[in-house]
N, C-alpha and C positions, 0 to 999 in steps of 0.2 A: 493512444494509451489512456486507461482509465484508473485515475484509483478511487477507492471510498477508504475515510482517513476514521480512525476513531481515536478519541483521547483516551488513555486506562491510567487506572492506578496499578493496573500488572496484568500481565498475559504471558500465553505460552501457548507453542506448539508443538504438537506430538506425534511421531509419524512411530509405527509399529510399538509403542510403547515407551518410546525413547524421545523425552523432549530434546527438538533440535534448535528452537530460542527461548527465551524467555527475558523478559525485563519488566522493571517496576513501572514507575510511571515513565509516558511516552504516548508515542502513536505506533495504533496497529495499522499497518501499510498493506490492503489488498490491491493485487494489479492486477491487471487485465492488459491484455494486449492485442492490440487487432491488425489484421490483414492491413502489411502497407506502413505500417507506425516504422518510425525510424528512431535512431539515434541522440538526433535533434530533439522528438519528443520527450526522451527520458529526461534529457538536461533539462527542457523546460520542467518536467514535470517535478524532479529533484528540485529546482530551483523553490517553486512553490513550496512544496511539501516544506523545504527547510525553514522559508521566510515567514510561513504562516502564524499570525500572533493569534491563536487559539488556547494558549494558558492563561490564568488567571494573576495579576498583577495581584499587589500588596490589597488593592481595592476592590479586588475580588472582578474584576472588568478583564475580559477577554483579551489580553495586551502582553504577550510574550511570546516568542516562539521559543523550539524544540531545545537549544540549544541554552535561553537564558532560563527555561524551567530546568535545565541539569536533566533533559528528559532521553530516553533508546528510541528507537526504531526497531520495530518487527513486523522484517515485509512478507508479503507470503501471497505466493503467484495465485491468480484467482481467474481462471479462461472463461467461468460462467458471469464474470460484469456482462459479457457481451453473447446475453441471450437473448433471443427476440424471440418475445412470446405473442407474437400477434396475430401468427393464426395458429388454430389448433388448442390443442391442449400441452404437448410435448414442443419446450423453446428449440429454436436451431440456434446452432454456433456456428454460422457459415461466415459470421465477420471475426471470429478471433484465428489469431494467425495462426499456424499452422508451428505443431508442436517444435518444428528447431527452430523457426524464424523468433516465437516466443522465448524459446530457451535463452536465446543468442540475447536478445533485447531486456531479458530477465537477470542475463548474470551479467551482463554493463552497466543498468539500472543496481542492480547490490553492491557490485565494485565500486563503482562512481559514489553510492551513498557510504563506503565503507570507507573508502577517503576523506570523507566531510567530518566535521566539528562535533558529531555524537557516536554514543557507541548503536550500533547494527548488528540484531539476531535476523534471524530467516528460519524459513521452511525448506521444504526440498521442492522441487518443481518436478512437475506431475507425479507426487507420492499423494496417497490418501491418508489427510490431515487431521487430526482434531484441533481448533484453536479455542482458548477458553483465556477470555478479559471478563476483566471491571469496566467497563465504559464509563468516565467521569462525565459526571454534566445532566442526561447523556450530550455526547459533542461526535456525532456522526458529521461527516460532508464527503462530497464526492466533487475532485475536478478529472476534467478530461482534454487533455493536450487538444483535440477538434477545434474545441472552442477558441484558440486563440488565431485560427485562422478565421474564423468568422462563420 
């Protein structure tokens, strides 16, 4: 599993003209999921997201996470993290999982964070989106559950 994390002072997403999240400040949550990720990954991956001190303390220094900035989460399924553009011109997605496996690991990953310590919008998974943030900072990063097996 993949995310890229952004910090906003507000976003929102809009599927057929109808926003289906929106929140102030927070992190925009894009996921990706790939062939083979499990269950296991999502915790880890929640785990992170939640712990990360990427707000801004009193001293202006990168020293709080989501939950002591009073901040939302808006996640929103994203199967092109995992395109490989390395030959051609046109990326494959032959490493993201395959639409239910995604689906399945997509709505355990929103549950799971819908039980934790902040409020949780979302998108619709495989709707066609428009997402529109403020990116604070800017404060993009990307982790990927891979990495913690080495």
């Amino acid at each position: 599993m993949r995310l890229v994390i952004q910090r906003v002072s507000e976003a929102s997403v809009t599927v057929d003209e109808t926003i289906t999240g929106s929140i102030g400040t927070g992190l925009v949550v894009l996921l990706g999921i790939r062939n083979g990720d499990t269950e296991e990954d999502a915790v880890y991956l929640l785990d992170k997201l939640l712990g990360l001190r990427i707000f801004p303390d009193e001293n202006g220094k990168m020293n709080r996470n989501i939950q002591e900035a009073l901040g939302s989460l808006l996640i929103v399924s994203q199967f092109t993290l995992y395109a490989d553009c390395r030959k051609g011109r046109r990326p494959s997605f032959d490493a993201a999982a395959p639409p239910e496996q995604a689906q399945a690991l997509y709505t355990y990953f929103l549950e799971a964070a819908k039980r934790g310590p902040v409020p949780v919008e979302s998108g619709i998974f495989q709707a066609s989106m428009r997402v529109r943030l403020i990116n604070e900072g800017p404060v993009t990063i990307w982790i990927d559950s891979a990495e913690r097996r080495g």
